[in-house]
C-alpha positions in Angstrom: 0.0 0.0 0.0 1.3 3.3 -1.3 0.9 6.9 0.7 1.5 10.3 -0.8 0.1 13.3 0.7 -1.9 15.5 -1.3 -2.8 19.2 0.7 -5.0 18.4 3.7 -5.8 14.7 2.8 -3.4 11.9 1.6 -4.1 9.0 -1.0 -3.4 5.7 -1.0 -3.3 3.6 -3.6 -5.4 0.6 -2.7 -5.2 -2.6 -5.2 -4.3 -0.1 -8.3 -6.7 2.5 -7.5 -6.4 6.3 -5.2 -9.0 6.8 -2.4 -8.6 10.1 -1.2 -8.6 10.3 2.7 -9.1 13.4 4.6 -7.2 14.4 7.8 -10.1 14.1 10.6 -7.9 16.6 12.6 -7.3 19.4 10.2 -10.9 19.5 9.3 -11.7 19.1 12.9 -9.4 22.3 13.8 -10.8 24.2 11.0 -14.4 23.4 12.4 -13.3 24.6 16.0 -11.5 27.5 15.0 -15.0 28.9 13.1 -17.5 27.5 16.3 -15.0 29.9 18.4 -14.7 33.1 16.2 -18.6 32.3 15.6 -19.3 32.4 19.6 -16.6 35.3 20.2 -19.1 37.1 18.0 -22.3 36.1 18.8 -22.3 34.7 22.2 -23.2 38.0 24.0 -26.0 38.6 21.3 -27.7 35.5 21.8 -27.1 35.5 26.3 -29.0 38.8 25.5 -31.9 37.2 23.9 -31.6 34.4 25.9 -31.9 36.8 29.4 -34.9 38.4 27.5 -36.7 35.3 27.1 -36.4 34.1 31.1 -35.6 37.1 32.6 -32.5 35.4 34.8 -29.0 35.6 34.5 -28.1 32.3 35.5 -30.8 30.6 33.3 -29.9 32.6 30.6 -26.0 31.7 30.9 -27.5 27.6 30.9 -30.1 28.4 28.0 -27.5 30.1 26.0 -24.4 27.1 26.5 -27.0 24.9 25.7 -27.9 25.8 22.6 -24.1 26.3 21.5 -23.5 22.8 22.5 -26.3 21.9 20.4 -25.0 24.2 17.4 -22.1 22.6 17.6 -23.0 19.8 17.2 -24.7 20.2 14.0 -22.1 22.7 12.6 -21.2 21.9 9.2 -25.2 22.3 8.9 -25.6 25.2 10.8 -22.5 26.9 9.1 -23.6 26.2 6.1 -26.6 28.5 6.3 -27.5 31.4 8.7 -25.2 30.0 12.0 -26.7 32.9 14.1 -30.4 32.0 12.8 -29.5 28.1 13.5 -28.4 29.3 16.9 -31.5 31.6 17.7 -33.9 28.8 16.9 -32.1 26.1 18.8 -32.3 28.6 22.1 -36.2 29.8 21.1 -36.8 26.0 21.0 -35.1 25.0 24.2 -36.7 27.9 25.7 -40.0 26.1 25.0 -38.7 23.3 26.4 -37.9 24.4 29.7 -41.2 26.6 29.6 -43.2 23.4 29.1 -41.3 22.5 32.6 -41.8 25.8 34.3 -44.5 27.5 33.4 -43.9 30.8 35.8 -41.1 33.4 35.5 -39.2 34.4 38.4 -37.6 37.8 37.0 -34.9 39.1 39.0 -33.8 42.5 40.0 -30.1 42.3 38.5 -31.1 43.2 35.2 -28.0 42.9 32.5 -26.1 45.8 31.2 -26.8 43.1 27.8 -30.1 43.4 28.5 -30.9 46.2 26.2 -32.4 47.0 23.5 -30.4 47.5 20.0 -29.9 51.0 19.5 -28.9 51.8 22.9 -25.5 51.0 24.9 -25.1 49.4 28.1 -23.1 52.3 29.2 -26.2 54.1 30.2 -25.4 53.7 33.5 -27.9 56.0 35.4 -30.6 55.4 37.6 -33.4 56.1 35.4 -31.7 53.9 32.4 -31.8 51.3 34.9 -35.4 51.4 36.1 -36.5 51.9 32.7 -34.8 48.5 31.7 -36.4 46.7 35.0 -39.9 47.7 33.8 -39.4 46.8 30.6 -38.2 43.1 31.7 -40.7 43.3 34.6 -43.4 43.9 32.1 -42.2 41.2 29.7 -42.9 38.6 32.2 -46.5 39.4 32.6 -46.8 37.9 28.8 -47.3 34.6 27.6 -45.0 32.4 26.1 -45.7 33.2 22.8 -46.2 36.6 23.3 -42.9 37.0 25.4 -41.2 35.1 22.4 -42.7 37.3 19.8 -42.1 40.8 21.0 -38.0 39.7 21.9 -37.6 38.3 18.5 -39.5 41.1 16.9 -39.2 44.4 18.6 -35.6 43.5 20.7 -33.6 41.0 18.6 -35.2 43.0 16.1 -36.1 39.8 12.9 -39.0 40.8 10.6 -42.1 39.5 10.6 -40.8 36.6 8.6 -38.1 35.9 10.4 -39.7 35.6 13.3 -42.4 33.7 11.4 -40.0 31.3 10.7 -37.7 30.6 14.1 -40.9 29.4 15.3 -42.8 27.7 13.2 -45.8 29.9 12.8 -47.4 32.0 10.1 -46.6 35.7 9.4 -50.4 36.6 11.0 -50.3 34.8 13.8 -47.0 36.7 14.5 -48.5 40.1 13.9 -51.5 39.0 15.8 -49.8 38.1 18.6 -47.6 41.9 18.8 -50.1 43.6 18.4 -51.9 41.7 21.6 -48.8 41.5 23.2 -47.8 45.1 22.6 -51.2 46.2 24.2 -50.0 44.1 27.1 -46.9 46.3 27.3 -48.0 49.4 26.8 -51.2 48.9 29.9 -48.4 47.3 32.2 -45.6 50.1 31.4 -48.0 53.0 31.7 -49.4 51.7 35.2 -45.8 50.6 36.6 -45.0 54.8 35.6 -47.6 55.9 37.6 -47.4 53.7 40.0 -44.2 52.0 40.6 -46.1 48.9 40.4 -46.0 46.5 37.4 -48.5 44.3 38.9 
């Protein structure tokens, strides 16, 4: 049996003829080295969304490693399409998961300087910026599941209609539907908690 490397694989001439073999560990380095710079960029993005979604940090942290482990898994998939999509769908859908399990929030007063929404920066770091955040995630957990899943996606992650539509499995109406009831939630709960310091 004959060897001669070729690039990143080697052949070897087996009974007259060349199968081409390729190194499991080169491709398996190249596959790591894009998971990391994929969760050196994204990570904080999707702990964000994920902190939205159960309104606790530690959860969030679980939520969010979960569904890289799961991304990971199914990399050369997930790469080969949207990864941050892939990744968003897999926490959405574990999110569900543990819902199913635990069908109250317990939201917690440490609210993330993540925690905000796009457009503004966590550096905000005054009193009111901060009380504005904790009604905002206060008021979130007075939704339902789907509603709580369809404003993040939509009005804080900030996906269209479609997208949304699509990371879970509904149609386009039913998400509209459900912001617009879920907005009128918001709105009631945010304009009682400013007059009365109360989002009950």
């Amino acid at each position: 049996m004959a060897e001669q490397a070729h690039g990143q694989g080697r052949s070897v001439a087996v009974d007259g003829g060349e199968t081409s073999i390729v190194m499991i560990g080169a491709a398996r380095r190249d596959r790591d080295a894009q998971f990391t710079a994929f969760v050196a960029d994204h990570q904080a993005e999707l702990l964000r969304t994920a902190w939205l979604l159960v309104g606790d940090a530690h959860r969030a942290e679980e939520l969010t490693q979960a569904a890289l482990v799961r991304t990971y898994a199914a990399w050369p998939r997930a790469a080969s399409g949207d990864p941050v999509a892939y990744a968003r769908r897999v926490l959405v859908n574990l999110r569900t998961d543990t819902w199913r399990r635990r069908r109250r929030e317990v939201l917690v007063a440490d609210v993330p300087e993540d925690a905000v929404p796009p457009g503004r920066t966590g550096g905000e770091g005054t009193a009111d910026h901060q009380a504005d955040r904790d009604s905002l995630v206060r008021a979130l957990g007075t939704l339902t599941q789907r509603q709580r899943r369809v404003v993040v996606l939509r009005h804080l992650v900030g996906l269209s209609e479609a997208e949304v539509a699509d990371d879970l499995g509904v149609s386009v109406g039913t998400v509209k539907s459900t912001s617009s009831r879920a907005l009128a939630q918001l709105r009631a709960v945010l304009a009682r908690t400013e007059y009365t310091g109360d989002p009950r």
